[in-house]
Structures are given as structure tokens and as C-alpha cells.
N, C-alpha and C positions, 0 to 999 in steps of 0.2 A: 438151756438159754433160749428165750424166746427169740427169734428172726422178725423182721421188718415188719415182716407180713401180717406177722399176730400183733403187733405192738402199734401199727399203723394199719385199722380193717380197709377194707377196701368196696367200694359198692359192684365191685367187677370180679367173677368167681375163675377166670380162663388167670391162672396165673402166670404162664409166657406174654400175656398179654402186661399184667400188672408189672412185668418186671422192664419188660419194653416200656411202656410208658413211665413209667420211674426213673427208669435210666433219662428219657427225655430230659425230664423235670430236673433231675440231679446238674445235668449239664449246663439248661439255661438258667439254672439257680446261681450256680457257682461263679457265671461269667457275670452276673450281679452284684451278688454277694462280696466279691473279690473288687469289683467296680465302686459300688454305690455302700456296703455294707448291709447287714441282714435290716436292720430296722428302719433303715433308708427304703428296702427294697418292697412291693408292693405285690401282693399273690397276683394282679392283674398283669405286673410286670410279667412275673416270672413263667404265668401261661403264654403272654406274647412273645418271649424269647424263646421258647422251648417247643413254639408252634400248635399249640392245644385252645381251645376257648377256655373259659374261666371255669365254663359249666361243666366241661369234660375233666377239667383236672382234678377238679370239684370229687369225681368218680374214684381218684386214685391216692388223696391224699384229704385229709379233715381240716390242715390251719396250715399256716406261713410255718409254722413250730415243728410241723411235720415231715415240709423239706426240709428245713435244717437240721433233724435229726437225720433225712436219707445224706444230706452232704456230709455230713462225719462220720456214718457211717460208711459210706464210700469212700472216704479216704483212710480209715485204719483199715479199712477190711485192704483198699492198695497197699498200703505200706506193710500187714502183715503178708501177704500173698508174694511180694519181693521180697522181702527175708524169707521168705519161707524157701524159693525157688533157689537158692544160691546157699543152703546149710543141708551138704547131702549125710545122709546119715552111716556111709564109710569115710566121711573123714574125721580126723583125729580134731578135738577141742579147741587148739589153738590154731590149725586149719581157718574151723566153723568161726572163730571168733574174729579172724581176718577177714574172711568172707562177709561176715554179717558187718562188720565195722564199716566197710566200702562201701557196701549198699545201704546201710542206714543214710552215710552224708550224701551219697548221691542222690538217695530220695527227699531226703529232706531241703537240699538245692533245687531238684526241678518240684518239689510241691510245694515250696518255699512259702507262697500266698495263701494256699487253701489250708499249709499247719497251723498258720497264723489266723485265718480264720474259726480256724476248731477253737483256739484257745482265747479269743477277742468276744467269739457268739454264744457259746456251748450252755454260758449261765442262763439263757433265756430260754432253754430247754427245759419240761415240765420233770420233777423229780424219775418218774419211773424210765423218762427215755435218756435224764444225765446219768443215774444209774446206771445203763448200759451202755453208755458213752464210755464212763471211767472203769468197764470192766474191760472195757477192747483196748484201753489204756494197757492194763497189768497182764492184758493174754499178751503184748506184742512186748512186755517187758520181760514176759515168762520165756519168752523164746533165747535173748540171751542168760536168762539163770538158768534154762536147761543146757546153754552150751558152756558155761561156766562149772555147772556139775559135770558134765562131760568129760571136761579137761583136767578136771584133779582125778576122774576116775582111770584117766587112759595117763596121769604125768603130765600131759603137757600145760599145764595150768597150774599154777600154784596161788593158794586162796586158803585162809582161811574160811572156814565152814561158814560160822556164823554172819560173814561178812557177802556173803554170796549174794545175797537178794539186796541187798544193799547197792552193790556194784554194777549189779544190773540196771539199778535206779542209775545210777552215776552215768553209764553207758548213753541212758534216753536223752538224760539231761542235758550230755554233751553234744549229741548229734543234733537237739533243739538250740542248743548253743550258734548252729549254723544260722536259723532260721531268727533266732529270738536276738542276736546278738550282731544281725551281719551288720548292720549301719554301721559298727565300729570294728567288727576282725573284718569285715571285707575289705576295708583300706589298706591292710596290713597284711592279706592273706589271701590268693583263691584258693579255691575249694579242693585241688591236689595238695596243699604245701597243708594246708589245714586240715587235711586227712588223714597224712604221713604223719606230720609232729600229733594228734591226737590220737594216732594207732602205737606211736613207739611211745607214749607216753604210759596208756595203759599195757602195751604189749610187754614192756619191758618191764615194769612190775608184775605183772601176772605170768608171765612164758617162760618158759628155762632157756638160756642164750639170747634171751631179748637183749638190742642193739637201745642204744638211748642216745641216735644222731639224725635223728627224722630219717631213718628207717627201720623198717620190722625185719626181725627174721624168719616170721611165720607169711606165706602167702597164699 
């Protein structure tokens, strides 16, 4: 899979450097982007907030199209790297699935704005860099269908086979549920009572001795 670097050239070859000034770019995008929206936002903006002349950033990036491909990329590459940090690989499946459940909705609350800008902007991305948008999609949804194979291999998961990859989906959907749906479950739920009842919901059909009273018996 191609990385940033090939997919966005660079006129600059010191690539600590290209990653540092990228990272700039990514950050004063985002407080824009989040602000004003991508189309609103103006590449002159986005080198005055992120402290670069227009001609230098000019060096590190080709169009307005080009940050917005680094800002979503930087935010699945965050959100797989926290799933990643919290599914160790001795613990048992319905363990890792507890694990990864907490931190899906805790990420998805504090990146609340920048998910909702992946999915608000992303169509304005040129075909080969949404391609690899919607691939960092299904690596971070592969991470719970490997811990869902897990748990039927070790017992603590019960799943039909064919339905695996599917549940994984269900999984994404629901943790975007926080993000894409809060204007109306946040009146009725923060974000613990919203975690518990969507952890025993699925824990307790997938887990052996799963609890179905907004709590898990897996932690």
C-alpha cells in the first residue's frame, strides 16, 4: 500500500522534514476544516494558520485536495493506532472485544468533529486517494473481525462464521452511532451509560455468560 509520501510527491527529498511540515499543515487544516468546512477553507488560509507562506507549503503538498487527504489520513491512522494499543495479543477474544469496544466510543467522543468531517468531505477527494481513504476504513474494521475470529477460536465468543465480517461492520457503525447520531442519543445518554448498554448489547449475544442489564461480563 502506498504511504502519503508516494501518493502526495513532495518538492522536498529530507523526509523528517516532509513529515514535520505535514504534520503542521494537518493541524492548521483541521482547526478550519472543523471551523469554516473544507470548501469554505482557502489553501492561503490553511498556510496562515499552520505558520508557512503559501510558497513553502506549496513544497509539501500540490492542491487544498491534498491536505484533505493528509487530514483523514491522520485521523484513521489515530483511531487504528488506539485500537491497536489496548488489544494485547494474550488476551482471550471476549477480553480484546471489551477492550476495543471502550476505546472505539471513547475515540469516537473526543474525535467527534474530525469523524464527521471524514465523512461530510472525503467525496471531494480525487479517486486514487478516496481509494485509500475507504481501505483504512476496512483495515480498522479488520481489527475487530480478527478479534471476533479470536474469540470463537479460544470459546469466548460465539458467532456464526459467515456472520463475522458482517458484525465487524455492525461494530463501526455503532461506535459512529456516537458521532453521527449524538444530536439525538446525547439527550438521553452520556457517553458511559451509552457504552455499557452498547457493550451488553452486543457482549451478551456474542460472549458466554453475557449479563443483558447494562453490564458486561467481559472486561
Amino acid at each position: 500500500m502506498k504511504k502519503n509520501s508516494e501518493l502526495i510527491p513532495s518538492m522536498i527529498k529530507d523526509q523528517r522534514l516532509i513529515e514535520q511540515r505535514r504534520a503542521q499543515i494537518i493541524e492548521g487544516a483541521v482547526r478550519l476544516f472543523v471551523e469554516k468546512g473544507f470548501h469554505k477553507t482557502t489553501t492561503r488560509e490553511i498556510a496562515r494558520e499552520c505558520g508557512l507562506s503559501i510558497g513553502t507549503m506549496y513544497e509539501y503538498i500540490q492542491s487544498k485536495e491534498d491536505v484533505l487527504y493528509l487530514v483523514c489520513e491522520y485521523i484513521h491512522s489515530e483511531l487504528e493506532d488506539r485500537l491497536r494499543r489496548v488489544v494485547a495479543e494474550e488476551d482471550q477474544g471476549a477480553v480484546s472485544l471489551s477492550k476495543g469496544l471502550k476505546q472505539l466510543f471513547r475515540v469516537m467522543e473526543e474525535m467527534r468533529p474530525l469523524v464527521l468531517l471524514i465523512y461530510q468531505e472525503t467525496k471531494s477527494l480525487p479517486k486514487d486517494k478516496m481509494k485509500y481513504v475507504l481501505r483504512k476504513e476496512e483495515e480498522i474494521t479488520g481489527i475487530f473481525e480478527r478479534i471476533l475470529q479470536k474469540g470463537m477460536e479460544d470459546g469466548t465468543i460465539q458467532i456464526d462464521p459467515s456472520s463475522v465480517k458482517l458484525m465487524a461492520h455492525n461494530i463501526i457503525v455503532i461506535g459512529q452511532m456516537w458521532t453521527f447520531r449524538h444530536w439525538a442519543v446525547g439527550k438521553h445518554y452520556g457517553l458511559e451509560e451509552f457504552t455499557e448498554r452498547q457493550m451488553s448489547l452486543l457482549l451478551g449475544d456474542l460472549t458466554t455468560g453475557g449479563k443483558t442489564d447494562g453490564k458486561t461480563s467481559a472486561t
